[in-house]
Structure formats: C-alpha cells, structure tokens
C-alpha positions, -999 to +999 in steps of 0.1 A: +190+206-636+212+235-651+247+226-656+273+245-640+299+263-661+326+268-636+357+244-636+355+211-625+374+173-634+377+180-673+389+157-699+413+182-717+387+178-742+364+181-724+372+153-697+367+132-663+385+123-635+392+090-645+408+108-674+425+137-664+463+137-657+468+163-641+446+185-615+422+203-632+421+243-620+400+247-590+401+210-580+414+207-545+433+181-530+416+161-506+438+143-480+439+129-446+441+150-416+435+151-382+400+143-372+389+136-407+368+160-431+355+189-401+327+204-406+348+233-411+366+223-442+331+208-456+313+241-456+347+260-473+345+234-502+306+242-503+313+276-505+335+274-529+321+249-553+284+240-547+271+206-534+292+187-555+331+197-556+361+183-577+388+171-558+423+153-560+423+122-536+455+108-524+474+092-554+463+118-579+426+103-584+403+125-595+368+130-583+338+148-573+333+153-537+297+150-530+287+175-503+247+180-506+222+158-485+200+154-514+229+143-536+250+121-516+205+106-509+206+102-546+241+086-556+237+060-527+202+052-532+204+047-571+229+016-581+220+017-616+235+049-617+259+049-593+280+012-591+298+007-559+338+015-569+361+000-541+386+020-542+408+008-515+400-027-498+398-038-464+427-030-444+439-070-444+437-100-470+399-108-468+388-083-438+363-072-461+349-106-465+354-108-502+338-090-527+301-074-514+289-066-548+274-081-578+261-121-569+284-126-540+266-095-527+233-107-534+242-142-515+263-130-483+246-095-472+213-112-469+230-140-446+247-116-428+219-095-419+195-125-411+224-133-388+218-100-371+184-099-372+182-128-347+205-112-318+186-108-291+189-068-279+180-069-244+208-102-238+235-082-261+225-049-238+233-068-205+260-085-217+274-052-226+266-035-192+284-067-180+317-060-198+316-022-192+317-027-152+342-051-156+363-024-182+355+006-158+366-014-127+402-020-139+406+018-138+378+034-115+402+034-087+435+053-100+409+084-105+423+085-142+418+070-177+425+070-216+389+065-223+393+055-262+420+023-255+406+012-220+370+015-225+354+025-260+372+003-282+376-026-259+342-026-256+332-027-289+356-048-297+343-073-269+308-066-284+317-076-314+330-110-301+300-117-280+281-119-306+303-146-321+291-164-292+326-164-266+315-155-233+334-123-216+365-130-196+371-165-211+401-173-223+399-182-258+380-146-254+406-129-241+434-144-269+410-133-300+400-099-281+440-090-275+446-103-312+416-085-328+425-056-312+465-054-321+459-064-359+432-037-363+453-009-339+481-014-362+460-003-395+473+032-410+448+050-429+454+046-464+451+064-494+417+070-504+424+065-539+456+042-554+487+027-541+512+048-540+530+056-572+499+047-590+481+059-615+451+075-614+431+051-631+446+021-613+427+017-582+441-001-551+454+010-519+482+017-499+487+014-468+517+000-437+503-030-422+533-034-390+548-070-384+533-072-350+495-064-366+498-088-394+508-115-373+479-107-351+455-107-377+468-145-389+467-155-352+426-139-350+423-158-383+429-191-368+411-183-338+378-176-357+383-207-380+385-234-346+352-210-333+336-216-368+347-253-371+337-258-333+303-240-339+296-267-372+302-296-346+282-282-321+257-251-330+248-226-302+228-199-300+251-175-317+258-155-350+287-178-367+262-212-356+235-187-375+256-181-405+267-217-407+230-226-408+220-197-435+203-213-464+233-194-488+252-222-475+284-208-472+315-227-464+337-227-432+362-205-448+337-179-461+322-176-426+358-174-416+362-140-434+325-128-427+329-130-391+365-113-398+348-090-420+318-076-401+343-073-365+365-055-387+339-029-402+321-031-366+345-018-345+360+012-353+331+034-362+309+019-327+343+029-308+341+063-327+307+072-320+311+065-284+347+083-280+329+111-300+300+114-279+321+113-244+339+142-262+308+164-267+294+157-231+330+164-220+333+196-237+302+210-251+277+227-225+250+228-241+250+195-251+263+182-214+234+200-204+209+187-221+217+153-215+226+161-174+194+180-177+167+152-193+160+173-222+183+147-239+178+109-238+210+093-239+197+080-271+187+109-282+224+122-279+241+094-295+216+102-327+224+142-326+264+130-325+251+113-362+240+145-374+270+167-362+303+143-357+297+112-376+323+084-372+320+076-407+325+106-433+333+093-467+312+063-480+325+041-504+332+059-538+308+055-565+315+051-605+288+072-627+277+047-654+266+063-677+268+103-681+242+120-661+242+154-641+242+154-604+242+189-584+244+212-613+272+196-623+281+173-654+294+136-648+303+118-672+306+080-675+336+066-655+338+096-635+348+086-599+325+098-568+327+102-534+295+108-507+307+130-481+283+116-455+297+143-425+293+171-450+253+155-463+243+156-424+252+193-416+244+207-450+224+238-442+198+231-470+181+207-441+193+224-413+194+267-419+193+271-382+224+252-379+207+226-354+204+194-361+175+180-344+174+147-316+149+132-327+153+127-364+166+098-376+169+103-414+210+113-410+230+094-434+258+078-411+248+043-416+250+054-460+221+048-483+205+023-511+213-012-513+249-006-501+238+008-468+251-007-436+226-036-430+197-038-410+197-039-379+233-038-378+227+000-367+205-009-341+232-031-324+255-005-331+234+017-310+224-006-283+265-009-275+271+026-278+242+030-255+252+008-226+286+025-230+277+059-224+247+046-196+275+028-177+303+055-174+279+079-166+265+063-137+296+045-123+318+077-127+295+111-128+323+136-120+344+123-154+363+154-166+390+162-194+421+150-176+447+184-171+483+184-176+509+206-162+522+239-181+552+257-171+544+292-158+564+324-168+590+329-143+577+362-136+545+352-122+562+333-094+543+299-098+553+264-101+530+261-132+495+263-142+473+232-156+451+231-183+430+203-200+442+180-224+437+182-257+421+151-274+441+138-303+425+129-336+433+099-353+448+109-393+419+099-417+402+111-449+378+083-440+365+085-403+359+112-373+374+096-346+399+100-314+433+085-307+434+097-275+404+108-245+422+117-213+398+121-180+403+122-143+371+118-118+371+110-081+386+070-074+360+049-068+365+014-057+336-011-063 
C-alpha cells in the first residue's frame, strides 16, 4: 500500500500516539456523546481522513480510528499483528472475568464457549417467550410503557440468568435479577482511554461506580458464588454445572467471575439491539414496512439493525506490534488502535447504494479474529432478541412512540398540541444504545 502523506499521530520526530504529547494537527478528539459514534460523524471522519483517522480519545490517548471494513477485517482478524490492548476494564473488580488474553485466554474462552454450545435453543426460546408475557403483562393494561427499563433489558437480563439455570419468577431469581440489574444500571461510561488525569501512555479507566451499584454488584457476587457452590453439590442441566465440569478445571471463584463476566458483557448490547430495533420499526417506514409487510423476517431485521445501528461500535483497542501500514497509513510499533465496528458496517466501499442487505451476515458487530465474541454466543444473542421482538409484536400490534404535550402559542387558541417523544440516547463512545423508549398502544388485559 502507498503511504499517505497527510498528518496523522506523529512522534515529533516523526512519532506515535503512544508517544505524542500533545494532539497532533488534524487529529480529532473523539469522545462520548449521545447515541454513540452516528453514522453521521463516521462518514465526516472518512471524509476527512480516509479509512483510518487519528484521533484523541478521552484522557489525551492518542490513536487511529479505524473506519474501513477491510481494515477494522484485517486488525481483528490478525493477532500477531494487532495484540488485544485493554484499555479500560470491566466496569467492576473482576466483571470482565479476569484477563481474556494470552494462556488464561487460551484456558477460559474455550470453556466458556463449550458452555454455550450446549444450551439448548428451542428451551432458551420458550423460556424467553415465557418471561416476555410475564414482562408485557405488568404493563399491557395501563396502554403505556418505557420499553428499554420494563421490557428489553429485563429481558435480557433474565435471559442471561436463565441460562445460569434459576427458573423465572423464583425468588433467589428475582434478588440476583434486581441486583444484576442496579449494579450494571449504575455503570457510567468511561473514558475510552486513561483514568482521568492520566497520561497518555498509562492506560486504565475512569469511571463513577455509585454506592447503591457497588453494593449491588457485591450482593450479585455472593448470589452467583451460593448458585456456583450449590451447582458443585448438585449439577443440573445448566451453564455454571457445565463450566464446573469443563475439563480447564476451573475453580469456584473463577466460575464466580465467568458467570459475572459473560451476564455483564451479555446484557447490555442484547438490550441494545432490541431497544434499537423497536426504534427503527417505531420510526422508520420503510423498515416498519418491510417487516409488517413479510418482505422482512423478523430475523432478517434484527441482522439489517447489525449492519445499520449496531449496539456495539468500538471493539476493544488494538496495539500494532511491530511497524506495519494499515489503510494507507503508517503505524508504527506501540501505536494504539481502535476498530470502529459501526463505521466498518456502513462503509460505502461494501455498500455504494447505501443499503445494507438482510440477508448477509458478514457485518462485524459480534468483532473479528480470535477475539471475536464467541460462538454461538451470537446465536443466543439472537434467539433472545428474537423472541423479544416476536412477543411485543403479537401481544401489542398498535405499539407507537408515546406523545407528550406541548404548549401551543396563545394565538392559536388551543390548549396545546402533542407530539412524539423523543428517544434518549444513552452517553457512550462505546455502544449505540437507548436510555429511554416511550410507547402507548391500546390496554390490553390478558
């Protein structure tokens, strides 16, 4: 590849960003803001600087922004180039479930995803539809709803947990649901980058983990370790009794924080591709059309949201190992980057009509390489999302954007007009995902 000769992360003589003081000229600084890189913002910094842009992140780090579908394909799917940089850790002491690189990687992530591989899809599916009755039936007959609190998170959350092997509405459930889902509410996004006041080379994370959350999380903590304890006594047919019985052998604790781990990394993003997708058949015709219509599968939709509004933007940031050239542009060894996986799926290199199509699955939500999310945790992922989207549709068809009341001019001689609400973003660098998703539809009582 030809090297590029406009400005980029430069050493000042000649440089990288894990060098580099201060911003070089042209970089731009990339922070969190509502809803997450749009698509928007992607295609001004392709514009501007190619498929592979130098940025600022939060704390002064300095990076390259990796935009292009072939590129971000390349960095993820080449480890001995590209070695996985952490640069800011799970959002609680061990929610990541220890390092997932190097030999603990090559020990845990194959026990994890054998542990997957043996959920049965069709029970998880009915046990899903099971919990989204129960969720819509708490709110089908006040004719209105916060969709994202009251039905996509809890159900991924209670997914997640069902899986562990507690049966829906249970009371030990219930506790480690309503702790899971306070410790993991009460995460603010942090700096993509280093805690604050750091240095650019330091690494880390900051972040305000509330009193209320943290004492959740040690409360889920304890939970999960009597399940895991309870599940060595006794096995079932379950994934902690599975991951107690992996050959890697791991220990009560470490299943502790794997289970912790994977509902942690689990929840958010399934809640985010279901809010997301609600959102689009709430306020995109075409797409509402397709989907009312038959031209779209309901699984068909959920893989078109992958292409256009992935929950998951950024993947974890790479470190070049050696120097190389990626893009057109020159990386040198050290140099921090950063897949943009949003701006990958809608780069118009694979799509010039601007359309993403159904049916294709080679998006690059679920990353790339040997760090990808593990099979077949997106299958389960999508068999949740699925049953989500199945169930509201059919119990509550006439679902709309909820309106709110706006005061009228005076002059028009009307109480007040209404309009629909606005969903809110959640702040992140990181994700694509709603805080809010207000709807009204006609009471129903089942």
């Amino acid at each position: 590849m030809t090297e590029r000769s406009d400005t980029g992360p430069r050493d000042p003589a000649p440089g990288s960003p894990a060098r580099v003081a201060t911003a070089p000229e042209g970089a731009v600084v990339f922070v969190p803001s509502a809803g997450g890189g749009t698509p928007g913002r992607y295609a001004a910094l392709r514009r501007e600087h190619g498929s592979v842009a130098p940025v600022v992140l939060a704390g002064g780090v300095r990076a390259w922004l990796v935009l292009g579908y072939a590129e971000v394909a390349y960095v993820t799917g080449h480890d001995e180039l590209f070695a996985r940089d952490v640069l800011c850790p799970g959002p609680w002491p061990g929610a990541d479930g220890g390092p997932w690189t190097g030999a603990a990687a090559d020990r845990r992530v194959p026990s994890v995803a054998r542990a997957l591989e043996a959920v049965d899809q069709f029970e998880l599916a009915q046990g899903c539809r099971g919990i989204a009755h129960r969720l819509v039936d708490a709110f089908a007959g006040s004719g209105r709803a916060e969709l994202m609190t009251a039905y996509a998170g809890s159900l991924s959350l209670r997914a997640a947990v069902l899986m562990c092997g507690l049966p829906p509405g249970a009371e030990a459930t219930e506790e480690l649901v309503r702790d899971l889902g306070t410790a993991l509410a009460g995460e603010e996004e942090p700096d993509f980058g280093t805690k604050a006041g750091g240095t650019a080379g330091g690494g880390g994370c900051s972040g305000v983990r509330g009193d209320k959350a943290v004492a959740a999380y040690v409360r889920a903590g304890e939970r999960v370790r009597r399940l895991v304890a309870a599940r060595r006594a006794v096995p079932g047919p379950d994934m902690v009794s599975r991951l107690l019985a992996d050959p890697a052998g791991a220990t009560d604790e470490e299943v502790t924080r794997q289970v912790l781990g994977m509902v942690a990394a689990a929840h958010r993003p399934t809640a985010d591709w279901i809010g997301n997708t609600l959102r689009l058949l709430l306020t995109d015709e075409r797409f509402a059309r397709d989907v009312s219509g038959g031209r779209l599968s309901i699984g068909q939709a959920l893989n078109e949201v992958l292409w256009l509004d992935t929950p998951t933007q950024l993947a974890t940031g790479r470190r070049a190992r050696r120097d190389t050239q990626l893009g057109g542009r020159r990386i040198r060894a050290g140099d921090r980057l950063v897949p943009a996986l949003a701006a990958a799926n809608t780069d118009p290199g694979i799509w010039p009509d601007g359309r993403a199509g159904a049916e294709n699955t080679a998006h690059l939500s679920f990353g790339g390489g040997v760090h990808r999310c593990p099979y077949p945790a997106p299958l389960l992922a999508d068999v949740i999302a699925r049953t989500a989207i199945e169930t509201l549709l059919e119990r509550l068809p006439d679902t709309v954007l909820a309106t709110e009341a706006t005061e009228a001019p005076e002059a028009a001689g009307t109480a007040g007009a209404a309009k629909a609400a606005e969903p809110v973003w959640r702040p992140s660098v990181r994700a694509r995902g709603l805080v809010t998703l207000p709807v009204r539809f006609t009471p129903v009582v089942r």
